[in-house]
N, C-alpha and C positions, 0 to 999 in steps of 0.2 A: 294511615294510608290516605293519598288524596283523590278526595272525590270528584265525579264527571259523569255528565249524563252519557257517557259512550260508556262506560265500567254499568251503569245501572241499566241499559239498552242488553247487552249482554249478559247481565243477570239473567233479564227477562225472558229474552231469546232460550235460554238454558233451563228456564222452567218451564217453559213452552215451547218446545222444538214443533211441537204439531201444529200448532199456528202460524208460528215462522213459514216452515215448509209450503204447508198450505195457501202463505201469502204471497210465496217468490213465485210459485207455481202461477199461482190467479196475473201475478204483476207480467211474466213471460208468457201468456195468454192474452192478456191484454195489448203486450206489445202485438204478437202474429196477429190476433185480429184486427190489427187497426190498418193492415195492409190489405188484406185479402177483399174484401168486398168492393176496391174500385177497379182491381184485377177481373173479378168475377162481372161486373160489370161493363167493365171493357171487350170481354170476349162476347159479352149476351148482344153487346150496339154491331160490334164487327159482324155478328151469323146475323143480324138485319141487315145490314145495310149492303153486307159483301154476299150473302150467301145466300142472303134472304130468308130464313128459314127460324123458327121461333123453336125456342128450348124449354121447354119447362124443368128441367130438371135443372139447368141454367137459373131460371128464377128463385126456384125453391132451395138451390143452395147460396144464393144472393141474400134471400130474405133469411135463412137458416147462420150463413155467418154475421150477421148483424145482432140475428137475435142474441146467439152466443155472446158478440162483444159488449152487446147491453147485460148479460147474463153476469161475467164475466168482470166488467165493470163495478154492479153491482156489490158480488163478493169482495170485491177487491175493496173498496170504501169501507163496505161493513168489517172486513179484519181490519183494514188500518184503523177505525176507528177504535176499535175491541181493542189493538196494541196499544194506541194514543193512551188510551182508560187502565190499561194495565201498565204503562210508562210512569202516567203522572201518581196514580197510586201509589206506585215503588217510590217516588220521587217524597211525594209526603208521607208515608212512614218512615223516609229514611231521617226526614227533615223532623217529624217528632222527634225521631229518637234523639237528634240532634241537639233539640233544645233542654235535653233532661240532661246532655254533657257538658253545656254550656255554664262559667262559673256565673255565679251569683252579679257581677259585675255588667256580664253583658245585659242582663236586664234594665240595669240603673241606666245603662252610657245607652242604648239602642232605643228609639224612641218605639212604641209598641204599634203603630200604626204603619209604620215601617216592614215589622214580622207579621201582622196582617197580610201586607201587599203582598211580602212575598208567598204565601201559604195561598194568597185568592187570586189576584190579578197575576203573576207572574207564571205559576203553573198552571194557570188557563192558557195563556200563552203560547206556553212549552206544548200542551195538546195538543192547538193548534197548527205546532209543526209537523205533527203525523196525519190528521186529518186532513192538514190542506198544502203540507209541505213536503217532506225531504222526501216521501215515500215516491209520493203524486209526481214529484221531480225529476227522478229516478224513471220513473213509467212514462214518463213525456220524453226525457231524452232518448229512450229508450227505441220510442214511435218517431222520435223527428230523425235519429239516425237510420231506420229501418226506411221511412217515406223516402229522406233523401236518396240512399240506397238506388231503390225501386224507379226511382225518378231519373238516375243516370244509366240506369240498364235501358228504359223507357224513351229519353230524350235529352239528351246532352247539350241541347240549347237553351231547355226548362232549368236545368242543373246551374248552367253559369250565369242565366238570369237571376238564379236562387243565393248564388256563391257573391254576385254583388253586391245584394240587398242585404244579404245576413250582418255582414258589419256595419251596415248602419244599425239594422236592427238590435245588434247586440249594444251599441251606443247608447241606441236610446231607452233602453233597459236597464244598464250601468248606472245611468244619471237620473235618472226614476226611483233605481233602486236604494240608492246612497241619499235621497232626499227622503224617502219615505222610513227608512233607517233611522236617521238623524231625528224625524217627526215622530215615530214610534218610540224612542227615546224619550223624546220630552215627554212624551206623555206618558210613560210610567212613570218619571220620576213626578209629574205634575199630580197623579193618582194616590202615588204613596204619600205625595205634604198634605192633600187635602182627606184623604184617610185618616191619620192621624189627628188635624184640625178637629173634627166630629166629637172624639172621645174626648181632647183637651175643651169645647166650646162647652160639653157635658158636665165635666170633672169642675171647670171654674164659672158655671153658670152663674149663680151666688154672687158672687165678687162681679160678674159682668153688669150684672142687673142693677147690681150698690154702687157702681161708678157709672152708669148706664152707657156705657161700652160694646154692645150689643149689637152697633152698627160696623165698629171697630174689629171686631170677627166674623162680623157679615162680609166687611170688605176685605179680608186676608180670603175668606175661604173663596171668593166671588175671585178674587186674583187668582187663587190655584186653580177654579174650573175655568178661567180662563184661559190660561196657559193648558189647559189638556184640550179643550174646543181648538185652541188656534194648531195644536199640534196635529188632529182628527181633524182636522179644513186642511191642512195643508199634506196630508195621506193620501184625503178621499181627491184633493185635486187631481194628484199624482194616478191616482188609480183611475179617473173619469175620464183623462185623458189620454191613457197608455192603450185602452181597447180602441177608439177611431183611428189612432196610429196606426198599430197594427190589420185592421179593417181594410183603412183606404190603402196599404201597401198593399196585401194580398188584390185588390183590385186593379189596383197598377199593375201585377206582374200579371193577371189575365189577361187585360186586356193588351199588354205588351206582346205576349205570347200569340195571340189569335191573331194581330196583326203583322206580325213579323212571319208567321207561317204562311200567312193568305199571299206571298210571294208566290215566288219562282218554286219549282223542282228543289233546287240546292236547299231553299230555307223551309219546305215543308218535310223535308228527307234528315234535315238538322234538327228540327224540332219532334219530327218522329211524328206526323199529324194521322192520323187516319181516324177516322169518327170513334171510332171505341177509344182511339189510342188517350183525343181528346177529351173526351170525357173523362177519361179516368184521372190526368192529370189535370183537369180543373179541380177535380173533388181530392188528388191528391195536395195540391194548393192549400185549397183550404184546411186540411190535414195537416200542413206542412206549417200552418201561421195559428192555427189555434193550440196545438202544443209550446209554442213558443210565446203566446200569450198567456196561455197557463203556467208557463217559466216565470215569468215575468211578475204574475201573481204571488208564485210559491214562493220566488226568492225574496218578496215582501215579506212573507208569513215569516221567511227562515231569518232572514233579517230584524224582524220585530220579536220574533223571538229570542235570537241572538243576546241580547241586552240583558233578558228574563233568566237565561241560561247564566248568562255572567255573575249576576247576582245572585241566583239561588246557588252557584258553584262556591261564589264567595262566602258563603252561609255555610255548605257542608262544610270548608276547609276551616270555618274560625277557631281559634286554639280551644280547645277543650279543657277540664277542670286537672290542676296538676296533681298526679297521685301519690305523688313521688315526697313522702312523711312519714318523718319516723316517729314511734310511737315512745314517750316518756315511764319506761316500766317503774318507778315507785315517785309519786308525788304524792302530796297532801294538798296542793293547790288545786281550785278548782279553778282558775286561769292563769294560765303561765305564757309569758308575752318575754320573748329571748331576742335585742338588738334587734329591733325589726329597722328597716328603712323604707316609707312608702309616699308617695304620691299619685295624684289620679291620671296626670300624661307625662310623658317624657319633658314638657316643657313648660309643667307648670311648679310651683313653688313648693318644695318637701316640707309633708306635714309633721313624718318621724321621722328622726335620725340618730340613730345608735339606740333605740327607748327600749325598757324593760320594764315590768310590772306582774308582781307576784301577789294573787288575792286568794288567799285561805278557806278552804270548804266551811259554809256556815256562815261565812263572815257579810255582813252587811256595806255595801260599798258606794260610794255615792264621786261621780266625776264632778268637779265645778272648775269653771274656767271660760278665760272669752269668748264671743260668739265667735267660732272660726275658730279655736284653737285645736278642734282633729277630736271632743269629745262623741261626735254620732260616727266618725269615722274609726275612732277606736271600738266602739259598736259592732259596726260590720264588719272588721275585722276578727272581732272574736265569733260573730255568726257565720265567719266564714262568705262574705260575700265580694269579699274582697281578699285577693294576698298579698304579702307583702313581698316587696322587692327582693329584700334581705333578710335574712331571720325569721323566728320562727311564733305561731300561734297555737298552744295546744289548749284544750276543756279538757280537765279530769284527765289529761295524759293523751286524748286522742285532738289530732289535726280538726279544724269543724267542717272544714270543707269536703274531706273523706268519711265523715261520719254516713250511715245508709238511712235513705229515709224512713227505714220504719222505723229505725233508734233515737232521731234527731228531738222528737218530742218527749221522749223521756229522758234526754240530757239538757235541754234548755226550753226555757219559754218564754215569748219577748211579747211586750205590751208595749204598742205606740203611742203617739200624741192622739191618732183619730182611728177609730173601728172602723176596720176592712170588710164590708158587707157583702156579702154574696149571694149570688138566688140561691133563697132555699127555705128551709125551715129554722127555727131556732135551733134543733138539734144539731141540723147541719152547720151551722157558723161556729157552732162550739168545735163536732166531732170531724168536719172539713170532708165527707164521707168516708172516714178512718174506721173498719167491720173491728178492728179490734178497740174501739170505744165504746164501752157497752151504756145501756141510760143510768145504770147505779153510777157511774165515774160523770158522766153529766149531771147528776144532780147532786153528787157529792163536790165540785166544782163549783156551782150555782148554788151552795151554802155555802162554802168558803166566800163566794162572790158578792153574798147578801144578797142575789134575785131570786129565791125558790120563792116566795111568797107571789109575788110578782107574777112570775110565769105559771106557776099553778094556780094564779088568779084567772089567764084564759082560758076559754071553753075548750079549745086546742091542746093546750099544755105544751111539750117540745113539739108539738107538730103542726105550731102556728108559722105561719109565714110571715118570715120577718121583713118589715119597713119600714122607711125611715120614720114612720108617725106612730109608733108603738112604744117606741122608747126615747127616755131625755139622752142628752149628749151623755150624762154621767153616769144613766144607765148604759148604754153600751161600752163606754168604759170599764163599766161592772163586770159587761158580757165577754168583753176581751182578755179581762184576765180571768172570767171563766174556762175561755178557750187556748189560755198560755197553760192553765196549771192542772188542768183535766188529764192529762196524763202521767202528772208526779212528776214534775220535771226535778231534778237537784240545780238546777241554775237559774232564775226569774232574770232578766231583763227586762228595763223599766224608762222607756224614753219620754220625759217632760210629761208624764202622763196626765198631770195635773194642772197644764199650762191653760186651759181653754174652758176650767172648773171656776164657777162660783167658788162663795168660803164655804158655804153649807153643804153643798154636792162634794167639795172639796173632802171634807170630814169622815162624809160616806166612803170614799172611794178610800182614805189613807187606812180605816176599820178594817176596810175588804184587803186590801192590802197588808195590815199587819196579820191577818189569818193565812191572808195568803204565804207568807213569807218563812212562818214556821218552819224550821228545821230545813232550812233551805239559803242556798249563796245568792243574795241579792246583790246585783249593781243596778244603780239608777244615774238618769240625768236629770238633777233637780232638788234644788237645794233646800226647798221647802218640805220638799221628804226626806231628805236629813235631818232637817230639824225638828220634824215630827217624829220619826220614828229610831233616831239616832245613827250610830254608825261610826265610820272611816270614811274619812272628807280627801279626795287626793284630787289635787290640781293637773288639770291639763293644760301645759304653756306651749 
C-alpha cells in the first residue's frame, strides 16, 4: 500500500479523536474572536462620542474578548504543536519500520548520510508544517474571510479598496513563495551532501592525512555549506522583504480610506465613517493584512516542507524485500545458485548470465578470479543482499534474504577484509546485543578464535571497552571471526580476510581459522587460504 502523510495524518486523528476535536473547536474560536473585539470597540467609541455616555460593562467585555482570544490562541499553538510531535513520531516509526524491509541492496546504492537527512532534517521540517503551517493557515483564512465579511456589512468602500489591493497582494506572495521554494530546496539537498561528507571525511581520515588531502575535503565540504548559506540568504531575503510590503500596503489603504471619507456626505456614507465605525475598521485593516502575512509565511513553511514530504514519501514507497521464494525441500547443498542473471542498473554491464553453482555441506570452497569478475558479488548474493534478476539463490534450501533475523546467525557467518567496530564492549562486538548469546558461546568463540588469553588478560574481561588501540589489525580479525562463529553458524564466509595481514599475523589468523572451520561449509575469497588450508578452487570469469 502506498504511503502519504495524508494516510498517516488520519491515522493520527483516529487515535486521537479528543485532540482533534478539541483543536477544530480552539481553531473556530480563534476565528470568532478575531472579530468581535473591534465590533465591541466600535460600539464603546459611538456611546462617547454620540451618546456620550461611558459603559463599563462595554469595557470589560472588550478587555474580556481579547483575553479569551489570547486564551484561545494559546491553546490552539500548544495542540498544533502536541499534533505536529504526534505526526512526525508516526512519521519515524513508520520510517523505522521501513528500513528493516528494505533489501540489503539499498544500503550499498543509498549513501547513509542521505538516511540521516531524512530521519533529522527533513522530519523537522515536516513539524514545521503544523507548528507554523497548514493548521495556522487554515485559522488565517479562516479570520481573513470572516474580517472581510464584516468589513462589507461595515463599509463597502473599505471592501473594494481591499478587493484592489488583494491581487497584487496575492502577486507578491506567489513570487516570494516560488523563490523561497526553490531556495528551501537547495538547501536540503546542499544539507544532505554535506551530512554525509562528515562520516565519509571520518571513515577515510587515514588515506586523507597520507596523501595530505585534507584541504581537498575542507573545500568539497566548504562548497556544500556554501551552497546551503546562499540557499538561507536567498529565503531570509525573501522573508525580510515580504513584511515592509505588506506593512506599507496596510498603510496605504488607511490613509487612502481617511482621506477619501473626509469628503462629501456621498463618500463618508460609502465608506460608512462615524468614529466608532472608524476605528474599528482601522484595527479591522490591520487584521485584515497581518493574516495575509502570516499566509505568506505559512506557505513558506508548507512549501519548504513540501520538498521534505516528497522525499521521505519517496522513502516510505521504496520496494521492499521480495518474499515471494520457494523453498528447496531435499538438498544436500549448502549453496545452490540456479541460472541466476544479475547486474547492479539496468544500464550497466551483466555480471551473471545464465550461472549455476552447486557447493556441498562441509565442503571447503575457495572463488579465484579477476579483479571485477562478480567474486564479492557472488557473495552478496548468497548473503542475500542482493537478488538476482533471474533465478534463483537458496542456503541449505532456504531463500537468504527471507531467512528471519534471529535464524540468520545460526545459518551463516561472514568475516570481512576489516572489523566492523561498534561502541561497546568486547562482549558487544562479538554478541551485537543478541540476549540469546550467553558468555559461555563468547568465550567458547574466543577459543576457537585464539583471543581467550588476550582478553582475560584485561582487568575488565568482556566488559572492556573496545578501541581501536587495544588491539593489532590481526587481532580484530581474530575478533571478527569470533563474532561470525559464536553462534554455530553451518556456513563461514570468508572475504580476503587475510589481504592486509603480515606473514606472521597471517599464520595466526589461518590456525584460528582452521578451528574455526571444523565441521562446517567454508567459501572464501583468497587464494592464499586455499593453499593453506586446501579445498575446491572454482573460477569466477
Amino acid at each position: 500500500m502506498k504511503h502519504s502523510l495524508i494516510k498517516t495524518c488520519m491515522q493520527c486523528i483516529r487515535r486521537h479523536p479528543l485532540t482533534a476535536i478539541i483543536l477544530l473547536a480552539l481553531m473556530a474560536a480563534a476565528i470568532f474572536l478575531a472579530v468581535i473585539p473591534p465590533l465591541i470597540l466600535a460600539s464603546f467609541i459611538d456611546d462617547l462620542t454620540i451618546d456620550q455616555t461611558f459603559r463599563m460593562r462595554t469595557v470589560l467585555l472588550y478587555f474580556g474578548s481579547i483575553a479569551a482570544a489570547g486564551i484561545c490562541e494559546a491553546g490552539k499553538n500548544a495542540l498544533i504543536a502536541d499534533f505536529g510531535q504526534k505526526i512526525t513520531h508516526a512519521l519515524r516509526t513508520e520510517m523505522s519500520e521501513k528500513l528493516n524491509t528494505l533489501p540489503s541492496s539499498h544500503y550499498v546504492s543509498m549513501a547513509s548520510g542521505e538516511t540521516v537527512s531524512l530521519f533529522t532534517n527533513d522530519i523537522d521540517t515536516i513539524a514545521s508544517l503544523f507548528d507554523e503551517g497548514i493548521i495556522s493557515m487554515i485559522v488565517d483564512l479562516g479570520t481573513l474571510i470572516s474580517i472581510l465579511a464584516v468589513i462589507l456589512m461595515k463599509s463597502k468602500g473599505l471592501f473594494l479598496l481591499l478587493l484592489i489591493l488583494l491581487p497584487f497582494l496575492y502577486f507578491v506572495t506567489r513570487t516570494i513563495q516560488k523563490k523561497m521554494y526553490r531556495a528551501n530546496l537547495a538547501n536540503r539537498r546542499a544539507v544532505a551532501k554535506s551530512t554525509q561528507l562528515i562520516p565519509e571525511t571520518i571513515h577515510n581520515i587515514l588515506t586523507l592525512r597520507i596523501y595530505q588531502k585534507q584541504k581537498w575535503m575542507e573545500k568539497k565540504y566548504d562548497q556544500t555549506i556554501g551552497e546551503s548559506f546562499a540557499a538561507v540568504n536567498q529565503a531570509n531575503f525573501c522573508d525580510a522583504i515580504y513584511s515592509p510590503i505588506i506593512l506599507t500596503t496596510s498603510a496605504c489603504a488607511v490613509a487612502v480610506m481617511m482621506c477619501l471619507s473626509a469628503g462629501n456626505e456621498a463618500a463618508r456614507s460609502f465608506f460608512g465613517m462615524s468614529a466608532g465605525t472608524a476605528v474599528a475598521l482601522i484595527a479591522y485593516i490591520s487584521s485584515v493584512f497581518a493574516p495575509l502575512e502570516s499566509i505568506g509565511m505559512e506557505i513558506q513553511n508548507i512549501q519548504s516542507a513540501a520538498a521534505s514530504i516528497s522525499r521521505v514519501e519517496t522513502f516510505l514507497n521504496l520496494p521492499e524485500k521480495n518474499e515471494q521464494c520457494a523453498l528447496i525441500d531435499h538438498t544436500d547443498n549448502a549453496v545452490d545458485i540456479n541460472h541466476i542473471y544479475f547486474r547492479y542498473a539496468p544500464d550497466e554491464k551483466e555480471i551473471f548470465h545464465d550461472y549455476s553453482l552447486h557447493i556441498k555441506q562441509g565442503a571447503m570452497v575457495t572463488f579465484v578470479g579477476r579483479t571485477g569478475a562478480g567474486k564479492s558479488t557472488l557473495f552478496k548474493l548468497i548473503l542475500g543482499m542482493y537478488q538476482p534478476e533471474q533465478g534463483s539463490v537458496h542456503i541449505f534450501g532456504q531463500c537468504p534474504y527471507d531467512i528471519s533475523e534471529e535464524k540468520k546467525r545460526t545459518v551463516y557467518g561472514a568475516v570481512e577484509q576489516e572489523f566492523r567496530m561498534i561502541h561497546g564492549t568486547i562482549r558487544q562486538q562479538i554478541t551485537l546485543d543478541n540476549p540469546a548469546v550467553s558468555d559461555e558461546m563468547v568465550w567458547h568463540a574466543l577459543t576457537t578464535a585464539q583471543l581467550k588469553d588476550t582478553i582475560s588478560s584485561f582487568p575488565d574481561g568482556l566488559d572492556t571497552i573496545c578501541t581501536a588501540e587495544i588491539f593489532s589489525q590481526g587481532q580484530f580479525q581474530l575478533l571478527s571471526i569470533a563474532r561470525a562463529i559464536v553462534c554455530d553458524p553451518k556456513l563461514l564466509l570468508l572475504d580476503e580476510i587475510t589481504a592486509n595481514l603480515d606473514a606472521n599475523t597471517e599464520q595466526i589468523v589461518f590456525q584460528a581459522l582452521k578451528e574455526a572451520s571444523k565441521d562446517r561449509t567454508v567459501i572464501s575469497i583468497s587464494h592464499r587460504l586455499y593453499q593453506a588450508n586446501g579445498g575446491t578452487e572454482i573460477e569466477i570469469s
